[in-house]
C-alpha positions in Angstrom: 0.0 0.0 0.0 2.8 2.2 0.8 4.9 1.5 -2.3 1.6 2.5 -4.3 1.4 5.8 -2.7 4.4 6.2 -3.3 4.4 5.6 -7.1 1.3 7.5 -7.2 2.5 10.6 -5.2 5.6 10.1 -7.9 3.2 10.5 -10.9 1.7 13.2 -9.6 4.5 15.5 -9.2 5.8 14.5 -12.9 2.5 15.4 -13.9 2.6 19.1 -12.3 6.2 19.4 -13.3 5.5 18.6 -16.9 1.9 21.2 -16.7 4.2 23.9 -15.2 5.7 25.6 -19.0 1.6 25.6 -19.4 1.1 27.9 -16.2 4.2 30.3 -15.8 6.7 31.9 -18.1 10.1 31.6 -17.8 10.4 35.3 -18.5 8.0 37.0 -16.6 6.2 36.1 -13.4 2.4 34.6 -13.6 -0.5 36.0 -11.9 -3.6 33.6 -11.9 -7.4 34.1 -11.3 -10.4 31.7 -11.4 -13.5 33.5 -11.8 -16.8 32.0 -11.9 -19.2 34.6 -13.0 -23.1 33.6 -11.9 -26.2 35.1 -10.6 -27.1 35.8 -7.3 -29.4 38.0 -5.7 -28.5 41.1 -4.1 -30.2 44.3 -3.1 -27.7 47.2 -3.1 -31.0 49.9 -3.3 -33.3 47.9 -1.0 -34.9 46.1 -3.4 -33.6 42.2 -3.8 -32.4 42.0 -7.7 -30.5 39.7 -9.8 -27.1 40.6 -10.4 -23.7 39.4 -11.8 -21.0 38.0 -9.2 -17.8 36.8 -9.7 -16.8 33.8 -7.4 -20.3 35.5 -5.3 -18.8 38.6 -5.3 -20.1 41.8 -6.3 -18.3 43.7 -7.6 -15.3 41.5 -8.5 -12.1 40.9 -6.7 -9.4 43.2 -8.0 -6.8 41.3 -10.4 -3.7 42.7 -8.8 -0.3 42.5 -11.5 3.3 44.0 -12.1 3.9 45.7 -15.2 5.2 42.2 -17.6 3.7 40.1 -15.7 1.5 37.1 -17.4 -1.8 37.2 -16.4 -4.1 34.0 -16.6 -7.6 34.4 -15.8 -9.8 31.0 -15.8 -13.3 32.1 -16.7 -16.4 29.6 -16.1 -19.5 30.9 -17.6 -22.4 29.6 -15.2 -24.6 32.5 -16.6 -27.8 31.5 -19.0 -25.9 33.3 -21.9 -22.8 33.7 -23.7 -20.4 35.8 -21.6 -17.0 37.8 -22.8 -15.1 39.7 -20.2 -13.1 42.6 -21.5 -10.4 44.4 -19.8 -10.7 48.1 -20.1 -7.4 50.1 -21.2 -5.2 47.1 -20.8 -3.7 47.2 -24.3 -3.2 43.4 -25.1 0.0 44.2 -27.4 0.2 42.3 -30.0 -2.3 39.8 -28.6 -6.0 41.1 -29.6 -7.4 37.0 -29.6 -7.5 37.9 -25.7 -9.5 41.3 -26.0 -12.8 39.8 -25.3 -15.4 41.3 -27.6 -17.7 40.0 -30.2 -15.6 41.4 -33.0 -12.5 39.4 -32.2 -13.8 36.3 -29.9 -16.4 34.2 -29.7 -18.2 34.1 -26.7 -18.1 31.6 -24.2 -20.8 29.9 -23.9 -22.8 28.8 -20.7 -21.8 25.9 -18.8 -18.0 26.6 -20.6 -14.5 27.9 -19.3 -12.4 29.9 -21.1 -9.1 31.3 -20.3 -7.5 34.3 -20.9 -4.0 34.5 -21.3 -1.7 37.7 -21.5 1.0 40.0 -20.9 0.5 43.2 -19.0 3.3 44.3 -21.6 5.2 48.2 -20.4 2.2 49.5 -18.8 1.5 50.7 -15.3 -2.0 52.2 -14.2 -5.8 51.7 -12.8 -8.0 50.0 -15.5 -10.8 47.8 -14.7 -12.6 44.7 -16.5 -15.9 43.9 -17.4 -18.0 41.8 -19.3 -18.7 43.5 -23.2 -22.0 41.2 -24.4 -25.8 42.1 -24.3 -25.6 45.0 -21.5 -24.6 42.3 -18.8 -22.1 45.5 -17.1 -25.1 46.9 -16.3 -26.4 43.9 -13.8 -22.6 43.7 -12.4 -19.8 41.3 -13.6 -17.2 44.4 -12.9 -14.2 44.7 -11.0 -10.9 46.5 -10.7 -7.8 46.1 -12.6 -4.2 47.6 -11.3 -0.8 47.5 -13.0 1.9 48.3 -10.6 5.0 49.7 -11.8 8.5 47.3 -11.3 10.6 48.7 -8.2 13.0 49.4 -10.5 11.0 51.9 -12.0 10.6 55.5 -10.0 7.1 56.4 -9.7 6.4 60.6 -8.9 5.1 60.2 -5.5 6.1 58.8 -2.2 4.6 55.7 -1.4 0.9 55.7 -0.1 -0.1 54.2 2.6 -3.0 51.9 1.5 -3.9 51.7 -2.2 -8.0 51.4 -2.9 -10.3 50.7 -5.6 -13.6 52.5 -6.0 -16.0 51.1 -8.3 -18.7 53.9 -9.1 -21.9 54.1 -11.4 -25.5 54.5 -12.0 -27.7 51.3 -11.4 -30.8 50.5 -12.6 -33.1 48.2 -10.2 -34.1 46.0 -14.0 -31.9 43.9 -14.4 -29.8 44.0 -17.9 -32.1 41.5 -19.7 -35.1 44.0 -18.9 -32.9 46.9 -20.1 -31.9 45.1 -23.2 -36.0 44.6 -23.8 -36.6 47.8 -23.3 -33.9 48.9 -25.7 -35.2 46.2 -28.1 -38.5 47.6 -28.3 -37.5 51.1 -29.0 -37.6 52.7 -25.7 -35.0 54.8 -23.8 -33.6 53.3 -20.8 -35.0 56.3 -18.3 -33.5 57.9 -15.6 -31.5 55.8 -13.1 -33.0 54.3 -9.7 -29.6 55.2 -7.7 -26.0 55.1 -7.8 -23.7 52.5 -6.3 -19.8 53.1 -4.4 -17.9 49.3 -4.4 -21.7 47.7 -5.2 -23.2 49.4 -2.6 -25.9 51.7 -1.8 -26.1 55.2 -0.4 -25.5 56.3 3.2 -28.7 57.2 5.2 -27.6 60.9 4.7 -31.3 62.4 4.1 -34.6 59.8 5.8 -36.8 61.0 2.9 -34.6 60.1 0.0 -32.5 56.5 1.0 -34.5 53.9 2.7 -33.6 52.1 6.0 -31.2 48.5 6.2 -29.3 49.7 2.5 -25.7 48.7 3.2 -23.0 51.6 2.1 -19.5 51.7 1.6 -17.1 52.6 4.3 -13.2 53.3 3.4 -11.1 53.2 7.1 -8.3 55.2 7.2 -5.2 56.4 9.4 -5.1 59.7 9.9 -2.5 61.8 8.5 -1.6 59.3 6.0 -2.0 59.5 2.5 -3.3 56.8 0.3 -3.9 56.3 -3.3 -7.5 56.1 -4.1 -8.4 54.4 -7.5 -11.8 55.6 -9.1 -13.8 54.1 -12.1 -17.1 54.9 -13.7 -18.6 51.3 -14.3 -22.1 52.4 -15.0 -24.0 52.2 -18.1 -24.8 55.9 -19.2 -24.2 58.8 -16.5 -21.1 61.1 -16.0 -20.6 61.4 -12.5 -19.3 64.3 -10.0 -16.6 61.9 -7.5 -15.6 64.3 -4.2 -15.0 63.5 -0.8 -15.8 65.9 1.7 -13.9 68.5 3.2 -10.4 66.8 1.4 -8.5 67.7 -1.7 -8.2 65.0 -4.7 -4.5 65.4 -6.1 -4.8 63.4 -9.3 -1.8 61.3 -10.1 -2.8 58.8 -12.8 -5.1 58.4 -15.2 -5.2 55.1 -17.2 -1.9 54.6 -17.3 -0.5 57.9 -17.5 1.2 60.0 -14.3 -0.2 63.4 -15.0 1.2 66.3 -13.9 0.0 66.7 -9.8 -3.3 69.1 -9.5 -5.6 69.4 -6.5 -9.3 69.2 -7.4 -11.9 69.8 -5.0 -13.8 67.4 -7.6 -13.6 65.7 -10.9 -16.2 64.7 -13.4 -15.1 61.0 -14.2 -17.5 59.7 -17.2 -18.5 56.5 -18.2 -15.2 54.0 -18.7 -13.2 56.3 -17.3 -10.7 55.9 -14.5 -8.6 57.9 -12.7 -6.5 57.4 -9.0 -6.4 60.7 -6.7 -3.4 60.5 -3.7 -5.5 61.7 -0.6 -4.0 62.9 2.5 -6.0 62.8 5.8 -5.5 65.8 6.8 -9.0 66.9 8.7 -9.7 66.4 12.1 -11.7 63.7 13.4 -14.6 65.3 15.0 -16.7 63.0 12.6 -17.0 60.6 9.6 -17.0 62.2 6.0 -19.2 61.8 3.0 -17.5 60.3 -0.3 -20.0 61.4 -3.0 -20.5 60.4 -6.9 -23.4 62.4 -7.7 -25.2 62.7 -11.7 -23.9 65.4 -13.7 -25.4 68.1 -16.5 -29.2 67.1 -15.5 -32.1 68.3 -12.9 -30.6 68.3 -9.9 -33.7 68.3 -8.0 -35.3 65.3 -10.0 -31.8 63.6 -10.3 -31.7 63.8 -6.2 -31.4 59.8 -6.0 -29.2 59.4 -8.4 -26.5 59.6 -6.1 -24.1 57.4 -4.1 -22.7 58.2 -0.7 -20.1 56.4 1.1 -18.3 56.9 4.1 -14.6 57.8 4.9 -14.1 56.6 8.7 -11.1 57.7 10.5 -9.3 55.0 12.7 -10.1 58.1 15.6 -13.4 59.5 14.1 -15.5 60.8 17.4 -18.6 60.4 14.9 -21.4 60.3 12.2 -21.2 62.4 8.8 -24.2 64.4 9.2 -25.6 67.6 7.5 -25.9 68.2 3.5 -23.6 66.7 1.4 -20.9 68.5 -0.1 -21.9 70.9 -3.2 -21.3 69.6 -7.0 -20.6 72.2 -9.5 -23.3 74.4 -10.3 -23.7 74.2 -13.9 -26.3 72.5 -15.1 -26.5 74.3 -18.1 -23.0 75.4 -18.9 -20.0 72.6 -19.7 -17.7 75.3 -19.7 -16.4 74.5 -16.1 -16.7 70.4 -17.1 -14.6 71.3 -20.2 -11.5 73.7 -18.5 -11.4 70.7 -16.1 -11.7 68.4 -18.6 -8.5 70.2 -20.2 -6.4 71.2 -17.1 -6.0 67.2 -17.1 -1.8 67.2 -18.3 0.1 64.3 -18.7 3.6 64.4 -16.7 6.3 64.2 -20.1 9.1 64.0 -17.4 8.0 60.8 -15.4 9.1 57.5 -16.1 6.6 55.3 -17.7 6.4 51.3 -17.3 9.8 51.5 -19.3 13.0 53.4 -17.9 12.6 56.5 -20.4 10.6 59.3 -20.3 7.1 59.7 -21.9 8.5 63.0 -22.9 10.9 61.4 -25.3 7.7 60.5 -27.7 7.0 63.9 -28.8 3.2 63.0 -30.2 2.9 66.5 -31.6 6.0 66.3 -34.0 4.9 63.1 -36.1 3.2 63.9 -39.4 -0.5 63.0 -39.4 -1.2 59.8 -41.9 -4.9 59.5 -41.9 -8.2 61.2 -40.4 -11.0 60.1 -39.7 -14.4 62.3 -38.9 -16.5 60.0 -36.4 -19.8 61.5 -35.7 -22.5 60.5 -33.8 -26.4 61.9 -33.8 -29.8 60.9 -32.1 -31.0 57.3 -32.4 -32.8 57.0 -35.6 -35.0 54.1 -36.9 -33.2 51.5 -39.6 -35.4 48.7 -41.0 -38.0 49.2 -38.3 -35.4 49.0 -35.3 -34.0 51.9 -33.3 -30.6 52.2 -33.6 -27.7 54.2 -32.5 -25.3 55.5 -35.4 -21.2 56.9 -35.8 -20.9 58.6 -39.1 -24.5 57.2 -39.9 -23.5 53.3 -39.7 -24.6 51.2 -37.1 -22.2 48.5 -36.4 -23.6 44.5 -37.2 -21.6 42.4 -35.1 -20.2 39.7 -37.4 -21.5 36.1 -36.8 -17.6 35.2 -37.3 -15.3 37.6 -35.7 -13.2 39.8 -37.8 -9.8 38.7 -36.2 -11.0 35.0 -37.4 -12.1 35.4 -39.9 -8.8 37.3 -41.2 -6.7 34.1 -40.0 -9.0 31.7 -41.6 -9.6 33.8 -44.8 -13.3 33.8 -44.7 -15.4 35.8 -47.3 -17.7 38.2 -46.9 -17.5 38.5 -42.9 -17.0 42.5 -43.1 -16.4 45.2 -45.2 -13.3 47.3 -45.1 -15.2 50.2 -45.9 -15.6 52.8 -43.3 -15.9 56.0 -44.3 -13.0 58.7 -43.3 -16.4 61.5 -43.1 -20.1 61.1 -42.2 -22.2 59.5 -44.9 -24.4 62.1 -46.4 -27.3 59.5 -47.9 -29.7 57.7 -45.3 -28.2 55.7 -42.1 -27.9 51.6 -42.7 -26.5 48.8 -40.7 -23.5 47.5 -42.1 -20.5 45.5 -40.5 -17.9 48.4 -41.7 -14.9 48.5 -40.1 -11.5 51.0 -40.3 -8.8 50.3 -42.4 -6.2 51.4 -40.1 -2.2 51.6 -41.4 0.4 49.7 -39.7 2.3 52.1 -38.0 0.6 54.9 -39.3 -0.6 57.9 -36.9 -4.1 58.4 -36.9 -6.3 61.7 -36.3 -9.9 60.5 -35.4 -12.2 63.3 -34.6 -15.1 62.9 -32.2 -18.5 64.6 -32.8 -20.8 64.5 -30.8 -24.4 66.3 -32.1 -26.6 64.3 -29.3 -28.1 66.8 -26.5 -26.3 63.7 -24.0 -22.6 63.4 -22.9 -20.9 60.3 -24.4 -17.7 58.9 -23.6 -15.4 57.2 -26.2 -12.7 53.7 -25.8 -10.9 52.4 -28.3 -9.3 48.6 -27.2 -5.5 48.1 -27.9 -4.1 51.3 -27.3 -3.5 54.9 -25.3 -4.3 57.9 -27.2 -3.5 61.4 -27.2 -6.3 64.1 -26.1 -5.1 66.9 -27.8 -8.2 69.1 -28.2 -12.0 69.7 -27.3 -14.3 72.5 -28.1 -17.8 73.3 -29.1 -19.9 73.4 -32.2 -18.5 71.7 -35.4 -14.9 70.4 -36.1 -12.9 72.1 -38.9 -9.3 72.1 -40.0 -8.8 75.6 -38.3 -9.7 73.9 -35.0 -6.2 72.2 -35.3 -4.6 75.5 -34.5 -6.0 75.0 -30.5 -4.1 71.0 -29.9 -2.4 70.6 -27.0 1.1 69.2 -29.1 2.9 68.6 -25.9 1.5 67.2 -23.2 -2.3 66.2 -23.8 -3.2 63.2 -21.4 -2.5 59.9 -23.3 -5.8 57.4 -21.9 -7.9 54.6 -23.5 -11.1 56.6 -23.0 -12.5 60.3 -23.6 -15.5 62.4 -23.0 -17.1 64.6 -26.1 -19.5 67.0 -24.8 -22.7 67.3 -26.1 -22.6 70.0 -29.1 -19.4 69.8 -29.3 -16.0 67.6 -30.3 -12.9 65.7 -29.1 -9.8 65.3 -30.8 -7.3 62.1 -30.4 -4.0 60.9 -31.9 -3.3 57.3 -32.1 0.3 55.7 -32.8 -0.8 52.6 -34.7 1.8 50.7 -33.3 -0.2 47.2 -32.5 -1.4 45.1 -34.6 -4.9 43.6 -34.3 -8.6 43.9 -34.8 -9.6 46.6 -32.2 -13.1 48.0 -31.2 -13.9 51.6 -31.0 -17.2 52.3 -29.2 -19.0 54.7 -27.0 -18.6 53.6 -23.1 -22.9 54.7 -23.1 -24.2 50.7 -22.6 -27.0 51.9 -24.7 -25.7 53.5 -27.8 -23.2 50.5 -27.8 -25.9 48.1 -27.8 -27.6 49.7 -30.3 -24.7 49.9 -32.3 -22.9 53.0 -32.2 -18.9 51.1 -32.2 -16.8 50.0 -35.3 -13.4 48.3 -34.9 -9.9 49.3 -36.3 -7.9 46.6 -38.6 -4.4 46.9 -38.2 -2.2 44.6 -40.1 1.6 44.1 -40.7 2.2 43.4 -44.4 5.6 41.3 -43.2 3.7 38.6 -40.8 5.6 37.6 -38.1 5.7 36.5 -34.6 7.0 39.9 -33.1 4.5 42.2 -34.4 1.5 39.7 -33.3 1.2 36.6 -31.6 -0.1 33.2 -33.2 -3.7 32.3 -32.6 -4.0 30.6 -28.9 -4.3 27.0 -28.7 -7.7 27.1 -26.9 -9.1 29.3 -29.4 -12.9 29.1 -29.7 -15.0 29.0 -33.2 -18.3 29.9 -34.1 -20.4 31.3 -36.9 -18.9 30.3 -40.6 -16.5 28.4 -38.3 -18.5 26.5 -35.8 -17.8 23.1 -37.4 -14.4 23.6 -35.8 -15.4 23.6 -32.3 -15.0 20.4 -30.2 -16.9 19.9 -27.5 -15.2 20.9 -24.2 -13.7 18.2 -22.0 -11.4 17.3 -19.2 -8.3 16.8 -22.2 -9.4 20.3 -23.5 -9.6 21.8 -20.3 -5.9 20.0 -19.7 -4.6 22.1 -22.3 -6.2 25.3 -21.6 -3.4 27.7 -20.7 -3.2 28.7 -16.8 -6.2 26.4 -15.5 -5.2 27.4 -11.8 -8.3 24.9 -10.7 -6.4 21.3 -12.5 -3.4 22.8 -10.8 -4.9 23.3 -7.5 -6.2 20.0 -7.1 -2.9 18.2 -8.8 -1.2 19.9 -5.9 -3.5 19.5 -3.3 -3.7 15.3 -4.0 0.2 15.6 -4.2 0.3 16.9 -0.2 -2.2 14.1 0.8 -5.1 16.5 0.8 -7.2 14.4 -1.4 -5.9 11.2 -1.3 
């Protein structure tokens, strides 16, 4: 009996020796996740609601990495539907088969795990993931994503003393299916029921307005220590006002860019955005104080509960915030203070980056301008019967085969590489057009937005340069205002209603990558595109093969084998065959 153990304890570790090349990189260090995304019930307004958890959570945990580092995520899809999780701002260089939306994957269908594989390649920053398909970040499946920088790196502040991620945005007590009905049948989505800190409701800070029993968020601090507060707007439509009482918000970071240090006594963050704030507690502890994210550019007084209030607690705190909460802007009716903000936003050209050299030494404003593109966005209009949002009067068909497949397996007739540089001038149709973008070319793409509603704008794969924003209608003269220094390089940017935002992109990676508005409903309905970027000279070092565990569908569905315990063998990173390899190895099991 005991020789048998022995042989079998033997197998067992040649069996994890010969997996480990599957799990880690000899190069870089491995972080690994398992995340089981399913449904529980939750009522962060009061009222008990379906939402998406990940391993029961709500939000997500927080996938914590170093800038290089390999991260392996093990995704099992115990939803009723196909699920993709997307990670916001991480760039996936030269590796778009792990972006995670319908134009590049295939969703994963229910009852299946996936894995996502990839390197956190020379970035540092706050980011967060979520899942891309059928509004489902509107019922949850959010977390937070941080890249730390190598300690061989200088960062431009001292170290905090306690780093936090703060997940805000509006919430809606439907659930996302009832959303997507709504949208299906033409209708808008309304005004929000509330707005959630970390998943969690509002403090009791007015009887009338927030129920009794709805938990809130509470961050616990030291005081007179500083710490580096992470902030995302997760929701689905709603610019929000962030501020904590009675302290200043020096912003550091935004999406992977140090900017230069400003105090704010608050900051519009809109949808997909994130920013991280170093916050000193400096007040006295006579009592608690109110963390706010409050609904921006709409009637205050019948916005009231779309508001979220948390708590900052002082180790020492004597008691209770109490009173009115602090005041947002007042200009409901005038951008013009959201916009200077909006534009006082630098990017630090003298810190390092993820890399030892300067950002400085990439002088965006000196590299000649290779193509433009004139993206413009209007009011839902009706196509074929169906409402639909549009950019520069298509409304994006999500392929049955996604275009990143399809490229590798050269099927026909999947897209058209036809999207026009300028607005079409004929009537709006629904097309599956996407961007012919130039391998190392440097793009110009020029927001307009001519809704009456903010929108914010992401584009997958890369950081790009904000260099301008102003009202009324782009023209050529409105080059003459960029910012050709230091404009804030970020994956996502508002456009104000009325008026435009101007980015550069460095076409440096090569992929199929989506560019969409961060609004859950104009996305749904279509308002996105994606940008084709593809090296003449194929090769290994400009783009990574196809991953072994690849998933098929539409034109390519006969390719897909049913999943089983040998495919889940040689699914890259499966933390969970691992785990229990290891765990029968120390006698745990056996």
């Amino acid at each position: 009996m005991a020789t048998s153990s022995i042989f079998l304890s033997f197998l067992l570790l040649c069996i994890c020796i010969s997996l480990l090349p599957i799990f880690t990189s000899a190069e870089d260090p491995t972080v690994s996740y398992k995340f089981e995304v399913s449904y529980i019930t939750a009522s962060p307004l009061g009222v008990p609601q379906q939402v998406i958890a990940i391993n029961g959570e709500f939000p997500g945990p927080t996938i914590n990495s170093t800038t290089n580092n390999n991260v392996v995520v093990n995704v099992r899809n115990k939803l009723d539907e196909n699920l993709l999780l997307t990670w916001a701002g991480v760039q996936q260089k030269r590796s778009s088969w792990q972006d995670g939306v319908l134009g590049t994957n295939c969703p994963i269908p229910p009852k299946w795990n996936w894995t996502y594989n990839f390197q956190v390649k020379d970035q540092i920053g706050s980011y967060f993931y979520f899942p891309s398909l059928n509004l489902q970040r509107a019922s949850g499946g959010f977390g937070g994503f941080v890249i730390n920088p190598r300690s061989v790196i200088p960062v431009p502040f001292d170290t905090p003393a306690g780093d936090i991620t703060v997940l805000i945005g509006d919430w809606y007590i439907r659930n996302h299916t009832a959303l997507r009905k709504a949208l299906d049948a033409g209708h808008d989505l309304g005004m929000p029921d509330g707005v959630l800190i970390n998943g969690k409701g509002p403090y009791r800070y007015n009887d009338t307005l927030v129920p009794d029993g709805i938990d809130h968020e509470t961050i616990n601090v030291e005081p007179g220590k500083t710490y580096r507060i992470r902030v995302s707007n997760v929701g689905v439509s709603t610019s929000l006002n962030f501020r904590i009482q009675n302290h200043n918000l020096l912003l550091a970071e935004s999406e992977g860019s140090y900017t230069v240090q400003q105090n704010y006594t608050s900051l519009d963050i809109h949808v997909g955005q994130t920013y991280s704030f170093l916050i000193t507690m400096d007040q006295n502890a006579s009592s608690d104080y109110y963390i706010v994210a409050s609904a921006r550019f709409v009637n205050e007084s019948r916005w009231q509960r779309v508001t979220g209030v948390g708590i900052l607690h002082y180790s020492n705190s004597k008691g209770k915030a109490s009173g009115p909460l602090p005041e947002p802007p007042q200009d409901q009716y005038d951008n013009t203070f959201s916009m200077n903000q909006a534009r006082s936003i630098r990017w630090n050209v003298s810190a390092s980056g993820a890399r030892p050299n300067p950002q400085g030494s990439f002088k965006y404003g000196s590299i000649n301008v290779t193509e433009v593109y004139i993206l413009k966005n209007k009011p839902p209009v009706t196509i074929n019967g169906k409402k639909r949002a549009t950019l520069s009067g298509i409304s994006f068909v999500n392929p049955t085969t996604p275009i990143r497949l399809a490229d590798e397996f050269k099927v026909k007739g999947a897209y058209k590489l036809d999207f026009p540089t300028e607005p079409l001038t004929g009537p709006p149709k629904m097309e599956t057009s996407v961007i012919n973008g130039t391998y190392r070319g440097f793009m110009e793409v020029i927001l307009q937005n001519n809704e009456t509603k903010m929108h914010s704008y992401h584009m997958d794969g890369y950081a790009f340069f904000v260099v301008g924003m102003g009202y009324g209608e782009w023209t050529n003269d409105s080059r003459g205002t960029y910012n050709k220094w230091d404009g804030i390089a970020r994956a996502t940017t508002q456009v104000y209603p009325g008026a435009w935002t101007a980015i550069l992109i460095s076409l440096d990676n090569v992929g199929v990558w989506n560019l969409r508005t961060e609004n859950l409903d104009s996305w749904y309905l279509g308002q996105e595109t994606y940008v084709r970027i593809v090296n003449p000279e194929k090769n290994n070092k400009t783009e990574l093969p196809m991953p072994d565990n690849a998933l098929f569908c539409g034109a390519l569905s006969r390719m897909q084998k049913p999943q089983d315990i040998s495919s889940a063998l040689r699914v890259h990173g499966s933390v969970a065959i691992f785990g229990v390899l290891m765990a029968m190895l120390s006698g745990l099991v056996l």
